[in-house]
C-alpha positions as a LaTeX table, in Angstrom:
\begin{tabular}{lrrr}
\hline
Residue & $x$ (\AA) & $y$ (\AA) & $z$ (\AA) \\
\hline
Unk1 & 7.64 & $-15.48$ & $-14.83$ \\
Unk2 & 5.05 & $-14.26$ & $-17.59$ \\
Unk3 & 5.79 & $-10.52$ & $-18.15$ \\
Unk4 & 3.90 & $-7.81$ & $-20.30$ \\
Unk5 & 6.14 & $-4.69$ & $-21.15$ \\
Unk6 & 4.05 & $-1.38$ & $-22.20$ \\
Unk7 & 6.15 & 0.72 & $-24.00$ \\
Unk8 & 5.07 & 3.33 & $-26.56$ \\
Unk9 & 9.04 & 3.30 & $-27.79$ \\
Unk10 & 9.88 & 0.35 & $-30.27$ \\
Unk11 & 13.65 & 0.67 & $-28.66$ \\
Unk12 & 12.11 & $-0.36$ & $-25.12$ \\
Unk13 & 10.01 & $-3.09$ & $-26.63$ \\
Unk14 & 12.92 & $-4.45$ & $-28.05$ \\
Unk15 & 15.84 & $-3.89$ & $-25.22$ \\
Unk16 & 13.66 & $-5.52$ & $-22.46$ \\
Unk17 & 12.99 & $-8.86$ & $-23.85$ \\
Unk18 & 16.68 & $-9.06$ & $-24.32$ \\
Unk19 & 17.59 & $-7.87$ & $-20.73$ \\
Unk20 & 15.11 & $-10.36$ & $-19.57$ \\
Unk21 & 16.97 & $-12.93$ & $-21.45$ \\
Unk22 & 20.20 & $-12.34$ & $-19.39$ \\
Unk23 & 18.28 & $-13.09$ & $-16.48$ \\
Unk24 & 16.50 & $-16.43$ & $-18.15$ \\
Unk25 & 13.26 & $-14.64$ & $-18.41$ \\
Unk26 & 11.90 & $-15.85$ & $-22.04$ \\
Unk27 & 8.11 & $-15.41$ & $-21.03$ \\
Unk28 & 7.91 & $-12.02$ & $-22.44$ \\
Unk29 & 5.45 & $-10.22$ & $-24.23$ \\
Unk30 & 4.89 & $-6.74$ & $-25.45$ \\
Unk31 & 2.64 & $-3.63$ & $-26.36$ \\
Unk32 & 2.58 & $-0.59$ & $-27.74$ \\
Unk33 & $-0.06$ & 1.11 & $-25.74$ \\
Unk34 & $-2.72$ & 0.99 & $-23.12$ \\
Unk35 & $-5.54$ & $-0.10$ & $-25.27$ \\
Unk36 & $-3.86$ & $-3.01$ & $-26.65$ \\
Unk37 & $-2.01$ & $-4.07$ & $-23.29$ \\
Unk38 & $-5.56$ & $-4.19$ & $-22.08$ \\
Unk39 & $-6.54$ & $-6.77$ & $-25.16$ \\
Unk40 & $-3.80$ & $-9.14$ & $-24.42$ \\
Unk41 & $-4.55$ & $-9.43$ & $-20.89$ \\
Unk42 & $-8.28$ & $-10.30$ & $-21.52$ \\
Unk43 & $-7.39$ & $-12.76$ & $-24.15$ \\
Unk44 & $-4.44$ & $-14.49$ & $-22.46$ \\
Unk45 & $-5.48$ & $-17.94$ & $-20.80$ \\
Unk46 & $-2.51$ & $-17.90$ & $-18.39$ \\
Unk47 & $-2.01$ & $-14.49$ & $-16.46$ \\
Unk48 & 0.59 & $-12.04$ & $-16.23$ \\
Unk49 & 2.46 & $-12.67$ & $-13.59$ \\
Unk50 & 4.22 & $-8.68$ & $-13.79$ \\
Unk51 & 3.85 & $-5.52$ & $-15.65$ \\
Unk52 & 6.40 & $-3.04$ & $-16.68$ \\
Unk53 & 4.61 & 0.12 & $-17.44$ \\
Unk54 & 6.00 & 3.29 & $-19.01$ \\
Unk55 & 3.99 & 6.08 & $-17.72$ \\
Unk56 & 4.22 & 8.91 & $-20.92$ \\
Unk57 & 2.39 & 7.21 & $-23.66$ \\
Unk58 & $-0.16$ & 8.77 & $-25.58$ \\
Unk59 & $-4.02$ & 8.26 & $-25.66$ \\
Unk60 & $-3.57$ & 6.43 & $-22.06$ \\
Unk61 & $-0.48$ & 6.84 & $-19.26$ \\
Unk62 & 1.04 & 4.57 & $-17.59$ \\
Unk63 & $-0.57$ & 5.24 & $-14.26$ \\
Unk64 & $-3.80$ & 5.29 & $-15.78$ \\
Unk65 & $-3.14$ & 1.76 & $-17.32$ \\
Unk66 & $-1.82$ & 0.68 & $-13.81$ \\
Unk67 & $-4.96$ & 1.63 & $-11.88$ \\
Unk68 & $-7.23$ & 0.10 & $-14.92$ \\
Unk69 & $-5.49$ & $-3.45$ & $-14.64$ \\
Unk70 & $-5.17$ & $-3.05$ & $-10.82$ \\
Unk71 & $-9.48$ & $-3.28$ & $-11.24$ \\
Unk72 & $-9.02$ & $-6.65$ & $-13.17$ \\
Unk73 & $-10.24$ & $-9.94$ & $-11.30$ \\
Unk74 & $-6.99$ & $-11.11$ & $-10.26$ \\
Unk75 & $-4.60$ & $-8.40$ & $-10.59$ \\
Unk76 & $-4.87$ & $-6.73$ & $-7.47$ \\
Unk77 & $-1.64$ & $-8.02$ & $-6.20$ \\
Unk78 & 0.28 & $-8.75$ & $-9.65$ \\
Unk79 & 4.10 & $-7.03$ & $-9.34$ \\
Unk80 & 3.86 & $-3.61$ & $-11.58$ \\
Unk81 & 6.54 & $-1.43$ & $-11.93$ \\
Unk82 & 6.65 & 2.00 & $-14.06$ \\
Unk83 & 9.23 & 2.86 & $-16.07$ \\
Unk84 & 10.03 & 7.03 & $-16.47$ \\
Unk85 & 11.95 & 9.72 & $-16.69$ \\
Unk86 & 9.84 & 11.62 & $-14.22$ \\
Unk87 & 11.07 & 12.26 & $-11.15$ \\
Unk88 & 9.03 & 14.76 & $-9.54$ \\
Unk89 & 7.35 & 13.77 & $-6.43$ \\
Unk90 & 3.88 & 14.46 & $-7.81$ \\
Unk91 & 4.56 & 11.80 & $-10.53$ \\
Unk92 & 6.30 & 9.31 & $-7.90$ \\
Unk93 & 3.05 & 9.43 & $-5.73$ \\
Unk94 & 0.69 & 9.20 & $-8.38$ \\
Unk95 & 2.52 & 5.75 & $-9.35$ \\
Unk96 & 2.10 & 3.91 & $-6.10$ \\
Unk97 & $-1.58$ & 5.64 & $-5.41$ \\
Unk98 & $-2.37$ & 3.90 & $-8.73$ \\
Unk99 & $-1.15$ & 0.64 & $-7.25$ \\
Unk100 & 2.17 & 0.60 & $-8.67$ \\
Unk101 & 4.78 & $-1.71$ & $-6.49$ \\
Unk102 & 8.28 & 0.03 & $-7.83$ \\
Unk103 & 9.39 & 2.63 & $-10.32$ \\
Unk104 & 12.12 & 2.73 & $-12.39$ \\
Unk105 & 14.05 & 6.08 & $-13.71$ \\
Unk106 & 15.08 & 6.66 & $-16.98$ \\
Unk107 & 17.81 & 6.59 & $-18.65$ \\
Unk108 & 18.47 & 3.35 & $-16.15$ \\
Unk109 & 21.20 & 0.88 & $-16.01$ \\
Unk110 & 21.23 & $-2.34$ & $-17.00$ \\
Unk111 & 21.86 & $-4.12$ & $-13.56$ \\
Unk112 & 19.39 & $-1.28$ & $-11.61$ \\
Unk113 & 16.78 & $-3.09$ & $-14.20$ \\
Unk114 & 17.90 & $-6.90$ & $-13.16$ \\
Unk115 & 17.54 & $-6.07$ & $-9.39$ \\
Unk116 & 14.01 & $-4.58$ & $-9.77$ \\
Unk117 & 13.13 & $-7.62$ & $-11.74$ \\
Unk118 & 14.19 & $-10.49$ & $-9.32$ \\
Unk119 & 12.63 & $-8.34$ & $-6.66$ \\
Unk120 & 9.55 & $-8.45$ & $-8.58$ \\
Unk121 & 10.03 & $-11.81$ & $-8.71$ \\
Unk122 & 10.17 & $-12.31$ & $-5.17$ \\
Unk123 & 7.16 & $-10.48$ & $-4.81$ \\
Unk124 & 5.09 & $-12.28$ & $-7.39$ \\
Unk125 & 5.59 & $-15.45$ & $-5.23$ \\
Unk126 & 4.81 & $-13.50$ & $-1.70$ \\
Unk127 & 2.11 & $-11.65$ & $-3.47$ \\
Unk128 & 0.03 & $-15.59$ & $-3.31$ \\
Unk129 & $-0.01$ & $-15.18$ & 0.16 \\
Unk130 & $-0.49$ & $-11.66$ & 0.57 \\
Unk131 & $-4.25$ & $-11.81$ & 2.25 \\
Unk132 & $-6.68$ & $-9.27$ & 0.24 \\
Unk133 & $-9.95$ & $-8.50$ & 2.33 \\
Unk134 & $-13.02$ & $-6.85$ & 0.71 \\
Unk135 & $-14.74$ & $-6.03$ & 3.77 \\
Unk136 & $-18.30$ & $-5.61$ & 2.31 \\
Unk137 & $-17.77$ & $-9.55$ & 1.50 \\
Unk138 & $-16.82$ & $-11.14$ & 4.16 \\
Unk139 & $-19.28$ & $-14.12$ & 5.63 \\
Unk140 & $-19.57$ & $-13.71$ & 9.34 \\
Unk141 & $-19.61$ & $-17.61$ & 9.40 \\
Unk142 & $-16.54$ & $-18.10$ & 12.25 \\
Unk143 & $-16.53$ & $-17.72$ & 15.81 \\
Unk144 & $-15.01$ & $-14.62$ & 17.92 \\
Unk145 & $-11.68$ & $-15.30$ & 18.31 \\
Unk146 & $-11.34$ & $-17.64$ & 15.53 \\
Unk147 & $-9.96$ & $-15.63$ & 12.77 \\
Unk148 & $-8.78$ & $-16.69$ & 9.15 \\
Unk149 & $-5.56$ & $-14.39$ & 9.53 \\
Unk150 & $-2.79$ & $-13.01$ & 12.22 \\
Unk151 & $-3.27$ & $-10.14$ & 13.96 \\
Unk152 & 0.22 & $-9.34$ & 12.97 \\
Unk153 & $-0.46$ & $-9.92$ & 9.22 \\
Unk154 & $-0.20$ & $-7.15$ & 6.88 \\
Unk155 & $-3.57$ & $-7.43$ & 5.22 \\
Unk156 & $-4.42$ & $-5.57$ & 2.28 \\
Unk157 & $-8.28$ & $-3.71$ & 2.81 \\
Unk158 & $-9.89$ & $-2.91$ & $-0.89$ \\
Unk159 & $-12.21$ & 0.06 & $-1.44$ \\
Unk160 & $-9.66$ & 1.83 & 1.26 \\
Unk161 & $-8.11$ & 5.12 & $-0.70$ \\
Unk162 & $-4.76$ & 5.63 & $-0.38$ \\
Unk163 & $-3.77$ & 2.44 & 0.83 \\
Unk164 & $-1.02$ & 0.61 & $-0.82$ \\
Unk165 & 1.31 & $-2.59$ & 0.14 \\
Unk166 & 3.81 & $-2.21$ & 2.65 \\
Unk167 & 6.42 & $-2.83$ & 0.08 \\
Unk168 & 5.18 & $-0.47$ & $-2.07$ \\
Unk169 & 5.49 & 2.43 & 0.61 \\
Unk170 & 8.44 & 1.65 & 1.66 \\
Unk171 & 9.52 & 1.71 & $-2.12$ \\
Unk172 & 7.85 & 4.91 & $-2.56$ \\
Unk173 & 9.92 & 6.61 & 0.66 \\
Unk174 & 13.13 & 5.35 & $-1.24$ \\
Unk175 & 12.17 & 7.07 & $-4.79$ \\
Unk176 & 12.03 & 10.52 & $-2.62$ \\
Unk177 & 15.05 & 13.01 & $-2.54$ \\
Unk178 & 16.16 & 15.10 & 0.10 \\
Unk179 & 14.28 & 18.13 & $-0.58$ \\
Unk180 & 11.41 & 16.30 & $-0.96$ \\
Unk181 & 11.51 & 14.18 & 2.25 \\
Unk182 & 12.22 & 16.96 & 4.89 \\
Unk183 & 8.65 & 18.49 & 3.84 \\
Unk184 & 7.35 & 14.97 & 4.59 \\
Unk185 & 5.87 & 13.71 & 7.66 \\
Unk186 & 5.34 & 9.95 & 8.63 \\
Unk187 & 2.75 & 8.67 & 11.49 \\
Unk188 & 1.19 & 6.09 & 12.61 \\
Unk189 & $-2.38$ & 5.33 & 13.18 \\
Unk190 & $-3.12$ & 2.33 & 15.94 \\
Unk191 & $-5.79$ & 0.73 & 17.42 \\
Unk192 & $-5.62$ & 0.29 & 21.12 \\
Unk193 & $-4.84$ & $-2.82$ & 22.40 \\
Unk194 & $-5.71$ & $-4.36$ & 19.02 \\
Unk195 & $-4.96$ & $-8.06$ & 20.73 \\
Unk196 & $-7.99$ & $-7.52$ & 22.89 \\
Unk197 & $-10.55$ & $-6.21$ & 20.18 \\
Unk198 & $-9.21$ & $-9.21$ & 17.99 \\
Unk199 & $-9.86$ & $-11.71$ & 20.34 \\
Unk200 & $-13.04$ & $-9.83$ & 21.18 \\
Unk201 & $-14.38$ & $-9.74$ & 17.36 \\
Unk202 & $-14.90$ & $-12.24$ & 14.65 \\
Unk203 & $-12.87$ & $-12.34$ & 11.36 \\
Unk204 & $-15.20$ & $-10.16$ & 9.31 \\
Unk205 & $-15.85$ & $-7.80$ & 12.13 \\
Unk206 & $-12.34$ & $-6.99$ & 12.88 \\
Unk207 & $-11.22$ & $-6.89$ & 8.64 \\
Unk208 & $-14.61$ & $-4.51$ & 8.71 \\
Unk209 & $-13.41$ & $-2.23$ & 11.88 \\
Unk210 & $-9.74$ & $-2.27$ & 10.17 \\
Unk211 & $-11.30$ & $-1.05$ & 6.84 \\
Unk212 & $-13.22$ & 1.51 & 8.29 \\
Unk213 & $-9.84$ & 2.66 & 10.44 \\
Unk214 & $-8.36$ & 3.22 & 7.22 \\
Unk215 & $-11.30$ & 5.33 & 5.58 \\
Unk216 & $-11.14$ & 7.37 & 8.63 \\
Unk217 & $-8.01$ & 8.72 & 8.51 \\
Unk218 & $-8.15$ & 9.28 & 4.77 \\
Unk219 & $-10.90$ & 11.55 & 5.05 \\
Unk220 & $-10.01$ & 13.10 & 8.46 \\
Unk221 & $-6.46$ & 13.81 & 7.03 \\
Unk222 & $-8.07$ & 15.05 & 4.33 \\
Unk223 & $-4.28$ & 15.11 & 2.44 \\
Unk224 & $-4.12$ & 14.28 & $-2.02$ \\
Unk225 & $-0.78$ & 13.55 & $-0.82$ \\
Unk226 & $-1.31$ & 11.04 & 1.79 \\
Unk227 & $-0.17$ & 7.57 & 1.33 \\
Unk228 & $-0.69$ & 4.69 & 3.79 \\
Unk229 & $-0.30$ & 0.86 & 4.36 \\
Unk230 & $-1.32$ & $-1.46$ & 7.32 \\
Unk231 & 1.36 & $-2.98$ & 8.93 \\
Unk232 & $-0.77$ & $-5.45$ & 10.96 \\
Unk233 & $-1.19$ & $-5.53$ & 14.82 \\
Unk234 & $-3.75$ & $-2.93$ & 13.65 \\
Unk235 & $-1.30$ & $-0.37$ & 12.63 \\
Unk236 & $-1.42$ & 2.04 & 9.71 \\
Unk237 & 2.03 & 3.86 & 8.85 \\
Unk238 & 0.95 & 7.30 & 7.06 \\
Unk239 & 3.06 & 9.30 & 4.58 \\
Unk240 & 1.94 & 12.85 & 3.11 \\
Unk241 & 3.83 & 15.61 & 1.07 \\
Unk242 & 1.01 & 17.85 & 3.01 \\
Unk243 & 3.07 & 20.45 & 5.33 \\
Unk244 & $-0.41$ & 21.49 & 6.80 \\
Unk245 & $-1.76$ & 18.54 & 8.28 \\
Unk246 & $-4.34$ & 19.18 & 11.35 \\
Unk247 & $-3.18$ & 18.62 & 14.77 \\
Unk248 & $-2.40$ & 15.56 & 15.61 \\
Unk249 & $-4.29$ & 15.71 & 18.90 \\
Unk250 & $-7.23$ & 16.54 & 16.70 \\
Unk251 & $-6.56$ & 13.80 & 14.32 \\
Unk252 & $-6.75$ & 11.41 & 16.98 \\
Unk253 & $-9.69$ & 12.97 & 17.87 \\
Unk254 & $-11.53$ & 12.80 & 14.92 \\
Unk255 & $-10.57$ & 9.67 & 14.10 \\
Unk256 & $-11.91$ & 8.35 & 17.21 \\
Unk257 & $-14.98$ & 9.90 & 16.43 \\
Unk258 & $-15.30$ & 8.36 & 12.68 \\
Unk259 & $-14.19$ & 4.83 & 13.39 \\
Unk260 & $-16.89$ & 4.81 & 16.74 \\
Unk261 & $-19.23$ & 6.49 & 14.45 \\
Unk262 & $-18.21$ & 3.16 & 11.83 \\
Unk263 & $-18.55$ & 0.50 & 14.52 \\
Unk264 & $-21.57$ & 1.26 & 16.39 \\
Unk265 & $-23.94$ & $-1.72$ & 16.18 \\
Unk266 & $-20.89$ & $-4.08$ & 16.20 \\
Unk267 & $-21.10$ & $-7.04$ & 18.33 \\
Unk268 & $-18.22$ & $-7.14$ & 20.74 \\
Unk269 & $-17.37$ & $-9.51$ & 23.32 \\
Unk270 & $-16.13$ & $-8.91$ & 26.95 \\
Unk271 & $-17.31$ & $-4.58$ & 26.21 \\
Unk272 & $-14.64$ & $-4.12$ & 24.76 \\
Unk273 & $-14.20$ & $-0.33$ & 23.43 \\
Unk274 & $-13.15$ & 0.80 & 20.46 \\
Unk275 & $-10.46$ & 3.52 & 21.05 \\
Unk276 & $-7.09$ & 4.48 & 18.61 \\
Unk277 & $-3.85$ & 6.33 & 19.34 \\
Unk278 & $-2.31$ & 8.82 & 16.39 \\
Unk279 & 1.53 & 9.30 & 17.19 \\
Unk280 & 3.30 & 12.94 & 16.90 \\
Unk281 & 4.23 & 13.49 & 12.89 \\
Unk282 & 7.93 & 13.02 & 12.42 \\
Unk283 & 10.16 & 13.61 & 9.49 \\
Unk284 & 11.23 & 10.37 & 7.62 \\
Unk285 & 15.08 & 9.23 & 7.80 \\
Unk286 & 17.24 & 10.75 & 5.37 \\
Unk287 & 19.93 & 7.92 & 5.13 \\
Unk288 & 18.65 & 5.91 & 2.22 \\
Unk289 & 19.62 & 2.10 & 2.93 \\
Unk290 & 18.00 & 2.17 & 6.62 \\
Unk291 & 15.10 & 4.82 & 5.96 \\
Unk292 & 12.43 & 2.49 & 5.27 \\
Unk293 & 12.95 & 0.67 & 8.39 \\
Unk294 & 14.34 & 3.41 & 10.81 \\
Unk295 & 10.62 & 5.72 & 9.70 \\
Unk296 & 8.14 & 2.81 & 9.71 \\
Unk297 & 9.87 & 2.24 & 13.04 \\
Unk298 & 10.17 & 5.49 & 15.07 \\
Unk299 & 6.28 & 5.87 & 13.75 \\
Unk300 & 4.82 & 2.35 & 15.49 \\
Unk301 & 6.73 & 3.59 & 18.22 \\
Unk302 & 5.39 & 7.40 & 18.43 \\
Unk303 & 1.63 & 6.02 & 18.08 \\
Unk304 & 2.77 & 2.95 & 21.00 \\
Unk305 & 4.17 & 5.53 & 23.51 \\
Unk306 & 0.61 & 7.68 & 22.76 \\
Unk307 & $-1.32$ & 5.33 & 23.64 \\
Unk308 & 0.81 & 4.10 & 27.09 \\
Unk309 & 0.94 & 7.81 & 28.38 \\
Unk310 & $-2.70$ & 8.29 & 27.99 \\
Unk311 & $-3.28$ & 4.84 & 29.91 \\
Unk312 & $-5.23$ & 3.25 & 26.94 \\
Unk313 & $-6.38$ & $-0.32$ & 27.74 \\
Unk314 & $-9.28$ & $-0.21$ & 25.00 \\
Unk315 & $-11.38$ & $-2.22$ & 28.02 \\
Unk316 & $-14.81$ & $-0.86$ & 29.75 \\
Unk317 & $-14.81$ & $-1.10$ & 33.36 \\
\hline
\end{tabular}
């Protein structure tokens, strides 16, 4: 694995090419700053395959650098992980809203470093199949029904703020302490009877009516705190810092009214409506090792039992 290290301390740029070593990484390359990271990875031939990116360094931060390269042909889904001494929530969200996959604390231990790395590792090679839509780009050239992904893939929708990878938000959950996560609150967005509407629609209508989900609820949410990622089956899982969120009843409502608003004029088979279900906020699980899971889980299910007691079958009769 080809790795660049951004580190503004000569220590750092020295210690990480030999941690690497103990885990037969030799592929490593380094830079002082922003600016010149930027240089090598325009003149390199053969890309990066991860970043490790401290986030204080002068003339350009970390998180700065991260949302520069994530705007590089190519990068969108290359591993990056920020090294800091920050802690603070603020700093932690800013991170994976820049695109940022993990984050890890200074002063760190040698082993925490090797198990980020080989999970970045992992990632680099599930990142290749990781499917990236631009919905504005799509050619309408397949049939309804006929679709170039799963409806229970976890796509990734550009030009969507505030989305991230669903490995990224669950890593970002993790980072938070206790205090922290009780003034959290996790939900999910869903589309009703998403099977239906993607049988119903063609590949770049439904990656289109997905997209525009996910621009709804960031700007009915309205939160600089809100994080989300789709989870497929036309899911999103939402996080936010926010303690005043609007009422989830009027989420839903308003979010109904954007994405209808966003697919009027779309050509649906069978009338099938377009109609979503926002389940009640909860607080995300405090027990580290199962909170990713046991959150992204009690979510789905809040928004699934939302849309069965209101008798949703996203179907005109």
């Amino acid at each position: 694995m080809k790795i660049l290290v951004v580190d503004d301390d000569p220590f750092i740029l020295e210690l990480f090419p030999e941690i690497f070593e103990l885990a037969d990484m030799t592929d490593i390359h380094t830079a002082a700053g922003g600016p010149q990271a930027l240089e090598l990875i325009a003149a390199e031939k053969q890309p990066f395959d991860c970043f490790v990116l401290d986030v204080d360094m002068p003339e350009m931060d970390g998180i700065e650098l991260c949302h520069r390269i994530r705007s590089l042909a190519g990068h969108d889904m290359t591993p990056i992980l920020m090294l800091t001494a920050r802690t603070d929530a603020f700093s932690i969200e800013s991170a994976f809203a820049a695109g940022a996959n993990d984050y890890i604390s200074k002063p760190f231990n040698l082993k925490d470093v090797y198990n980020r790395i080989r999970v970045a590792e992992r990632l680099s090679e599930a990142a290749k199949t990781v499917v990236s839509i631009d919905a504005l780009d799509i050619p309408a050239e397949n049939p309804i029904g006929e679709h170039h992904f799963a409806l229970t893939e976890k796509l990734f929708f550009s030009h969507v703020d505030r989305l991230i990878l669903s490995f990224s938000l669950g890593n970002y959950l993790t980072q938070l302490d206790r205090k922290t996560l009780n003034g959290c609150k996790a939900f999910c967005v869903s589309l009703d009877s998403a099977d239906r509407v993607y049988e119903a629609t063609t590949s770049a209508g439904f990656a289109r009516l997905l997209s525009d989900l996910g621009t709804s609820i960031y700007n009915v949410v309205a939160s600089p705190h809100l994080l989300m990622s789709y989870e497929g089956n036309g899911q999103f899982v939402c996080i936010t810092r926010e303690t005043e969120l609007p009422d989830w009843e009027v989420m839903e409502t308003e979010i109904q009214r954007s994405i209808k608003e966003a697919s009027y004029g779309m050509t649906l088979d069978d009338q099938v409506d377009i109609t979503v279900s926002v389940g009640t906020p909860i607080v995300p699980n405090a027990n580290r090792t199962q909170r990713v899971k046991n959150t992204f889980t009690r979510a789905i299910c809040r928004a699934e039992m939302r849309a069965s007691n209101k008798g949703s079958v996203a179907v005109k009769v």
